[in-house]
Each structure stands twice: as structure tokens, then as C-alpha cells.
N, C-alpha and C positions, 0 to 999 in steps of 0.2 A: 491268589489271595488266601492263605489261612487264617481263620478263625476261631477265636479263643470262646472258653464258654462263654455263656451270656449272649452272644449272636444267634444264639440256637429261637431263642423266644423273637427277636424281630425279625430274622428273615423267616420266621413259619407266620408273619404275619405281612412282610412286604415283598418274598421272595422265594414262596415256599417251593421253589421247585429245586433250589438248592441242598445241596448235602452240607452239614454241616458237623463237625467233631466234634467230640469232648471227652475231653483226656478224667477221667472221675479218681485216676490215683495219684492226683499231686501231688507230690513229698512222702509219698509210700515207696516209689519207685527210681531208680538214677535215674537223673533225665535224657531223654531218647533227643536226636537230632530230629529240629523239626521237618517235616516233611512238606513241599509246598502241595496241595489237592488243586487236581483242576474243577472249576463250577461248573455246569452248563448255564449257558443262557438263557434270560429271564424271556426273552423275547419281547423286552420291551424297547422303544426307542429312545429311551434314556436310562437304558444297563449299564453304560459304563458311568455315567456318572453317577448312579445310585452303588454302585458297586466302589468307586474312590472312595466319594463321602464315608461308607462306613469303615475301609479301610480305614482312614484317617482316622476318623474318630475311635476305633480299635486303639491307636496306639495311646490315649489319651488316659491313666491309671482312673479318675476321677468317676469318667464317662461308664469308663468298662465293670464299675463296682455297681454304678448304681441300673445299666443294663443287666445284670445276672441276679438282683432281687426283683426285679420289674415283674409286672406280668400283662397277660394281652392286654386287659383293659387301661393298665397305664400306657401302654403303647397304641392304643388306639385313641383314648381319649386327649393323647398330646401330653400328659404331664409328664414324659421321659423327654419331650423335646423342649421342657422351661430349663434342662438342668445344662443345656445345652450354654447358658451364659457362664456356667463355674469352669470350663473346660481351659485350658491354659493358651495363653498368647500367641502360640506358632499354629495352634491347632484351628485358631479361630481365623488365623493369616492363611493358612493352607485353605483352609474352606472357605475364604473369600475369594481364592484364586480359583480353585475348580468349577465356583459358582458361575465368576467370568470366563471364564473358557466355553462354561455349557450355554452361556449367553450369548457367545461370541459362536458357538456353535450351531446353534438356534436360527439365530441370523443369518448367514448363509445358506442353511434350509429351507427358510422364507424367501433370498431372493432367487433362488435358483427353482422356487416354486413358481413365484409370478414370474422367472424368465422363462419359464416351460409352457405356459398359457397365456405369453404374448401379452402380459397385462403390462401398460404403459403409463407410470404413474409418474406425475413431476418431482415428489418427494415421497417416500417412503415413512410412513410413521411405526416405527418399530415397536414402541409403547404399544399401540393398540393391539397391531400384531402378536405379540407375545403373549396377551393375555389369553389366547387360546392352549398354550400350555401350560397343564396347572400341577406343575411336577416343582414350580418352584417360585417364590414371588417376586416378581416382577416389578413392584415400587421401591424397592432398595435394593443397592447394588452389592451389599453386601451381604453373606451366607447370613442369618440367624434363627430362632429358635421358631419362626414359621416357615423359616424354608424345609425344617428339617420335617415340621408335623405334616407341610405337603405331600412332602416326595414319599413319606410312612403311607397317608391315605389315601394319595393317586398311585401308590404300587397296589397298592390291599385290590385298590378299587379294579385298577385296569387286569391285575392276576387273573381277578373273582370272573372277568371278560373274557380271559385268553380261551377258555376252554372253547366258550361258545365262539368265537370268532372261529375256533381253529373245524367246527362242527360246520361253520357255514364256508369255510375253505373247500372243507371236502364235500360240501353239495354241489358249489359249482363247479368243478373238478368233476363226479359224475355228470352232471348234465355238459357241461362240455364234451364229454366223450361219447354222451349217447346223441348230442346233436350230430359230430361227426358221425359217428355209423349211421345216423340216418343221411345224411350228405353224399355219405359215401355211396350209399344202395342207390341214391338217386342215378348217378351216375352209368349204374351198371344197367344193361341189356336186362328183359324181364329172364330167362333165365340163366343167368348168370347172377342177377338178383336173390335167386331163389336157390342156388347153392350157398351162398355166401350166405344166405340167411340161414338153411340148416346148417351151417360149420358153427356159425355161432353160436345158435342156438347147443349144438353139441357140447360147446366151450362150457355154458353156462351151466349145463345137467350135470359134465364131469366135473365143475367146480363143487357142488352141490354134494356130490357123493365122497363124505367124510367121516371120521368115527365122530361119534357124541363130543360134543364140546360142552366140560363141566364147568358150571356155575364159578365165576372169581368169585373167592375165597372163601369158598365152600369146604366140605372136611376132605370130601371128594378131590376137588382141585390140589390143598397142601398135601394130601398123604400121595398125589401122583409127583406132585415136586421132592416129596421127602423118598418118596420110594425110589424114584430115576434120574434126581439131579443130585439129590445129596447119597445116595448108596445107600438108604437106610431102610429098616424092617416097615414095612406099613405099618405092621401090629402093635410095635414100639413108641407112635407115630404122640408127641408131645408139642403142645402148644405153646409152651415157654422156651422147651429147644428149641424149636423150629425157628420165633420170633428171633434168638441171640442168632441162629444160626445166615440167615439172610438180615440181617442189622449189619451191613459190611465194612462200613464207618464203625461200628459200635459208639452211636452216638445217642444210643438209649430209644430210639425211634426210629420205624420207617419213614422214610419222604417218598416221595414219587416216581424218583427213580428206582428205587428198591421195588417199592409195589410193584412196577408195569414189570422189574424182572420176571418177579413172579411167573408173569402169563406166557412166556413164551412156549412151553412146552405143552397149551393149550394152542398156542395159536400155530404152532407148526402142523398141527393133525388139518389144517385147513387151508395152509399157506405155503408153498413152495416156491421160490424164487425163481426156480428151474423150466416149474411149468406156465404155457402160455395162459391158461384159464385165469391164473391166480393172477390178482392185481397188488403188491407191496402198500398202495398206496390206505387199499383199504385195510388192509393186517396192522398198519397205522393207527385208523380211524379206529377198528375192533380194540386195538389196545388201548387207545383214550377210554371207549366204553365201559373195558373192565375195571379200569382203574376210576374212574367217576363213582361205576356201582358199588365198588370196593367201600370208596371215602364216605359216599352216602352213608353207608350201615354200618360202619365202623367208627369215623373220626366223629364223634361225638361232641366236641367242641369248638368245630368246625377251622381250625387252626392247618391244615392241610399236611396235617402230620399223624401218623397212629401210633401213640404210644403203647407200651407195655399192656400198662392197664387195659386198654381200650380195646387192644386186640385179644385179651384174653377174655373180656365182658362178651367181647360178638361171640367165641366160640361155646357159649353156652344159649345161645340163640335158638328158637326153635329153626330158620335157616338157615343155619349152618349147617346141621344134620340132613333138612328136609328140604332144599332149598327148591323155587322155580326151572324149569329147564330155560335154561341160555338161549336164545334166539342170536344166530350169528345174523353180519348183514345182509347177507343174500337173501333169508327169508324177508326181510321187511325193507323196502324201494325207501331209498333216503330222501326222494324228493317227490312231488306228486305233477301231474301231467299237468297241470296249469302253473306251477313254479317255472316248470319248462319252458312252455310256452312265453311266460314273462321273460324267461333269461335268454331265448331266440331272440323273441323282439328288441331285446337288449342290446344284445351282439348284430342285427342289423342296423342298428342305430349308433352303433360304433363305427361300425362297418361304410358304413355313409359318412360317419364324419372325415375317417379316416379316407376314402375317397376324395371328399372335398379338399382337405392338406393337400393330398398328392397333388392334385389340380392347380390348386396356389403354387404349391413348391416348383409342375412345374412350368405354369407361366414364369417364376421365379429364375428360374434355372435359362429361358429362354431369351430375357431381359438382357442379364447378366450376359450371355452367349453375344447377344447384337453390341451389348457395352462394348464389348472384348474387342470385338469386330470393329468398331468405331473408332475405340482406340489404339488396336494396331494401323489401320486404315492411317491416322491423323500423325500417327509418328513416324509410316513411312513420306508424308509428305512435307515433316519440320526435316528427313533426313534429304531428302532432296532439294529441298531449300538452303542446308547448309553446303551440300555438293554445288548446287548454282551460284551459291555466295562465296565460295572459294575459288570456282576457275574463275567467275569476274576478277574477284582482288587481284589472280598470276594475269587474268591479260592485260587487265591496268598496269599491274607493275613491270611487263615485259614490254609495255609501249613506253611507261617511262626510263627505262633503261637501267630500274632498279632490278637488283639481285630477287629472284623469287624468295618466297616464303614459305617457310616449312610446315609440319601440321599444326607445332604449336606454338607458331608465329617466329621463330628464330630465322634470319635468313642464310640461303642457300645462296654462296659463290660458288660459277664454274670452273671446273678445274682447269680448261680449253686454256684460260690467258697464260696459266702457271706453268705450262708446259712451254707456252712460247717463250716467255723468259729464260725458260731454263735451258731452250735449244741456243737463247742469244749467248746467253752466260758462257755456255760449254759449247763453246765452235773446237772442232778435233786440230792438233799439234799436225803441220806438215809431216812428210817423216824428212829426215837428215841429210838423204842423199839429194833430195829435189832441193833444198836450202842449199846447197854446196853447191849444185849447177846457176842457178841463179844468182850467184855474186859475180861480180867482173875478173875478169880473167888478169893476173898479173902478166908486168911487162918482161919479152921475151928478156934471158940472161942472156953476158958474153956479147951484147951487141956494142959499134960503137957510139961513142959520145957524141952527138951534133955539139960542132960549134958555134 
């Protein structure tokens, strides 16, 4: 989906993890063919239908004039979603259709939820159901100018969430892994416990041992990206370059993706994919960090964007020059020994229910097995019923001196009578000579006459 200017202001409010363009030299320049960009995903579970809906309304002249005077607070407080009735007839029909589709989509979500959890209901009330998602409303079936203000304030809402969700992802992610290592040791002989505990332990010291990891977006940090990713003089080292030069869209702002580029040449001095110590998952988690710390002290309007301005205001920071030292993750445990402990107990209490399934399943499985059993059992005794009902009908009908009967009731004549016919029909021709001795002998010639 490409996006025209004017998108730039709502999705840094409903979707700011998107890049989005802006062409600043229209009608300065021949026009260039458009290029389609790919987005990443909002990671919400209604992305793609927030991603149609503005396509759509994208194409709408009306919509898209009075999106590029807007600004956040009219996009927050809903007054860009009243303008929502001037929009023209196919567009109001297109968005009526999307609407039904994501409702029709919804639905099926809910029942393949209550069929996951065995819930058995005589009727389903859809209505009530649905008001649990509040991405779009639910008493009209058609799109209008509240569906749009929803789906604006449950993106903003559920974004502002993503981070923290994505932080409590990767807790139980580490505590998963250290219950297993502890599982695991259980298992092992006492020493053999105790080597596999110094290996580990070794893994965790060589992780440890890295060069300095500079502060995100410190002067420190760009003049190491300006020096070794862009080839440039440190001493040379400009803030305003720097900004156009990582603005890779050139759409007058960094977004998110742009920022977390930034760090990678921080986070390789700590993370190798190669080696076993290093965990990817967390060189993940460390770049959400810097990019969080980042927005904290820079994005100043909290719109999930750093403009121009704003990135030039942080580098006169005291901060910037002088900042705290970085604490990567391994100094500081993501979770604390009693979170553990809750999320053990947790996972046996899964662990049991899941047990118990099994058990139903499989009595379940063994029902079904005797089912089976029953009624093969039953069908080989309808098949010997029909064996005993057809030699009776042949000896009935071979004691009445009817022709037997075929499988599927046609009768069978023997061929035994046909042949005897055929032996009477065809009696074999004497031959000639035996025909000629058995006629009466004529009377001798030359004799004479009695008188």
C-alpha cells in the first residue's frame, strides 16, 4: 500500500511503526513512477483491516485534503472522523463492505474460540460477543464516522501496549529457559550436574566479556555509525547530515524502524549469532530498549516519530555529550525469583490440565476403538445373514424345479438341457456307401419270363 502525504500524521498516531513517504517536490519535478513500499506489521489483530480502511479512504480527493491540514489533536479527538460523511458514494460502499467482512471475520474467531474450549451453547449471541472488540462498532452494520474514531483510538490505545506486551513476552521466554536448565540439572547425576553447571556458567562470563556499549543516541553512538557505517570523518560528524542521511524514506522523520537501524552496530560488539553464549532473542529485547530510551528523550510530542526539529533540540542536551553508562541486559535479571516461582507454578498447573485432556482423549479414543469393534463385529453378522438368506432361496428354488437365481436376482438356465437338444437336432449323415448296401438288390437281368 503506498501512501500519499497527509498519512504521515495518522499513522504516527494509529500505526506508528510504519514508514511512511512524502514526495515534498510535487510539480517541481517530472513525475517519477510510483513505487509500491512494503509496511511491516502493526502486530495488531486487526492490521489488515485497519490498513484497507485507510487505503480506501486514501483514494477519496475530499478525505485526503482535509487529512494533510489535520493534526494530532484533531485526529485524536475524532473531528477528522465527522468528515468522514462528505466522502463520496463508492467509498462509503467500499467501507461498508470491509466493515462486513471484518465482522464476518470476527465471527468465526469467536466460534472456533468456544470450539477450542468445548463450550456448548444452544444459541450463540453474536451481539454481545462482539462487544469485546472495540476496534469497530458493533450496533450498525454499516462503516461510519464511529467506526472510524474507534479503530483511530483502539490502534493509538493498543500501539501505546505493544511495547509492554512485547517486554512481558520476553520475561516468560527467559524464565522458561531458566526453568528448563533447572529441569535439566535435576536430571543429571551430582557430578555431572556440576560440570554442566561450570559450562554454563562459563557461557554466561564469556557473554559478559564485550567492549563498552555506548549510550543510544548519544554523540558517542552517531559519531560510531557516522564513522563505520556511513565512511565518514568523526571530526566532520553533523547532526543535520547525519538526520537526512538515515531518513531512508526521506519522509522528513525517523520512525522506528529507522531508529532501531541505528543500534545495530552497538548491538553486534555484544551479539553474535555464531556464538553459543549469545541469545538473538535477547539482542531483540536490548534493541526495543534502546529504541524506547531513544523516544523517551527525543520524541517530545510523543507521536512515535522524531522529527527534524526534535532530533536536533536532544543534541544540545546536556546527555548527549555526557550521557549515563548503558546497562546491557545481562547486568540487570529481567525477572525476579518470585515471578519464577509464580510462572513454575503456572506451567504445573498447565501441565495438569493438560494431563487431564490426555486422559479424557484417551478414554475417548478407547470408546471409539470398542465402537469400531462392535460394529465390524455387527456387519460381519448382517453379512452372514445375507449368505444364509441366499443358499435358502437356491434350495427352495432347486426343490421347486425353478432355474437358480443370480446375485442380483436374474435367473440362471443350465446349459446341460441345450446341449441335449442340440445332440437331437444334429444326429451325424450315414456316409454313402452304408446307404447303397442297404437298399434291395435289383432283379437278376437276361432271365426268363414265368408264364
Amino acid at each position: 500500500m503506498t501512501l500519499k502525504p497527509g498519512w504521515l500524521l495518522l499513522l504516527s498516531i494509529c500505526a506508528g511503526v510504519w514508514s511512511v513517504p512524502i514526495d515534498r517536490n510535487v510539480g517541481k519535478e517530472e513525475p517519477k513512477e510510483e513505487v509500491q513500499e512494503e509496511t511491516g506489521d502493526t502486530g495488531l489483530y486487526y492490521d489488515r483491516y485497519l490498513r484497507e480502511v485507510i487505503e480506501v479512504l486514501e483514494t477519496d480527493p475530499h478525505f485526503r485534503e482535509k487529512l494533510q491540514t489535520a493534526n494530532t489533536e484533531d485526529i485524536k479527538n475524532g473531528r477528522l472522523s465527522k468528515e468522514l460523511d462528505l466522502v463520496s458514494h463508492h467509498v462509503r460502499t467500499r467501507l461498508d463492505e470491509l466493515k462486513r467482512q471484518e465482522v464476518s471475520r470476527l465471527r468465526m474467531l469467536l466460534k472456533a474460540k468456544l470450539d477450542s474450549t468445548n463450550v456448548q451453547t444452544l444459541q450463540m449471541d453474536h451481539a454481545s460477543l462482539l462487544k469485546q472488540f472495540e476496534h469497530l462498532d458493533h450496533h450498525n452494520q454499516n462503516f461510519e464516522a464511529k467506526d472510524l474514531e474507534l479503530l483511530i483510538s483502539t490502534a493509538t490505545k493498543d500501539l501505546e501496549n505493544y511495547d509492554a506486551e512485547r517486554h512481558e513476552e520476553f520475561k516468560r521466554y527467559e524464565m522458561l529457559k531458566e526453568h528448563e536448565r533447572r529441569e535439566y540439572l535435576k536430571g543429571l547425576d551430582q557430578e555431572k550436574r556440576e560440570k554442566e553447571e561450570k559450562r554454563l556458567q562459563d557461557l554466561k562470563d564469556k557473554h559478559r566479556q564485550h567492549p563498552k556499549v555506548n549510550a543510544p543516541g548519544s554523540v558517542a553512538q552517531l559519531r560510531e555509525v557516522w564513522e563505520e557505517t556511513d565512511g565518514l570523518d568523526p571530526q566532520e560528524f553533523n547532526p543535520k547530515t547525519f538526520f537526512k542521511l538515515h531518513d531512508t524514506n526521506e519522509d522528513g522523520v525517523l520512525d522506528e524502524q529507522e531508529l532501531e537501524a541505528l543500534f545495530t552496530k552497538e548491538l553486534e560488539k555484544v551479539y553474535d549469532p555464531k556464538n553459543e553464549e549469545d541469545d538473538m532473542m535477547e539482542m531483540e529485547e536490548e534493541r526495543l530498549r534502546m529504541r524506547e530510551h531513544v523516544m523517551k528523550n527525543v520524541d517530545t510530542n510523543k507521536d512515535r516519530l522524531v522529527s527534524l526539529e526534535e532530533f536536533l533540540k536532544s543534541t544540545e542536551k546536556k546527555e548527549f555529550n555526557n550521557p549515563k553508562e548503558w546497562e546491557t541486559l545481562d547486568a540487570r535479571p529481567a525477572y525476579t525469583e518470585e515471578e519464577l516461582q509464580r510462572f513454575e507454578a503456572e506451567l504445573r498447573d498447565k501441565e495438569e490440565e493438560l494431563k487431564r485432556r490426555e486422559a479424557t482423549l484417551r478414554q475417548e479414543q478407547e470408546l471409539l476403538k470398542e465402537r469400531e469393534k462392535a460394529l465390524e463385529a455387527q456387519k460381519k453378522e448382517y453379512q452372514q445373514a445375507v449368505l444364509e438368506m441366499t443358499q435358502r432361496q437356491k434350495e427352495q428354488q432347486a426343490a421347486d424345479g425353478q432355474p437358480p437365481v443370480g446375485p442380483n436376482g436374474e435367473l440362471q438356465f443350465k446349459p446341460e438341457a441345450k446341449k441335449e437338444e442340440d445332440k437331437v437336432e444334429k444326429v451325424p449323415a450315414a456316409p454313402e456307401a452304408e446307404v447303397q448296401n442297404n437298399l434291395p438288390a435289383e432283379p437278376p437281368q437276361n432271365l426268363p419270363l414265368h408264364t
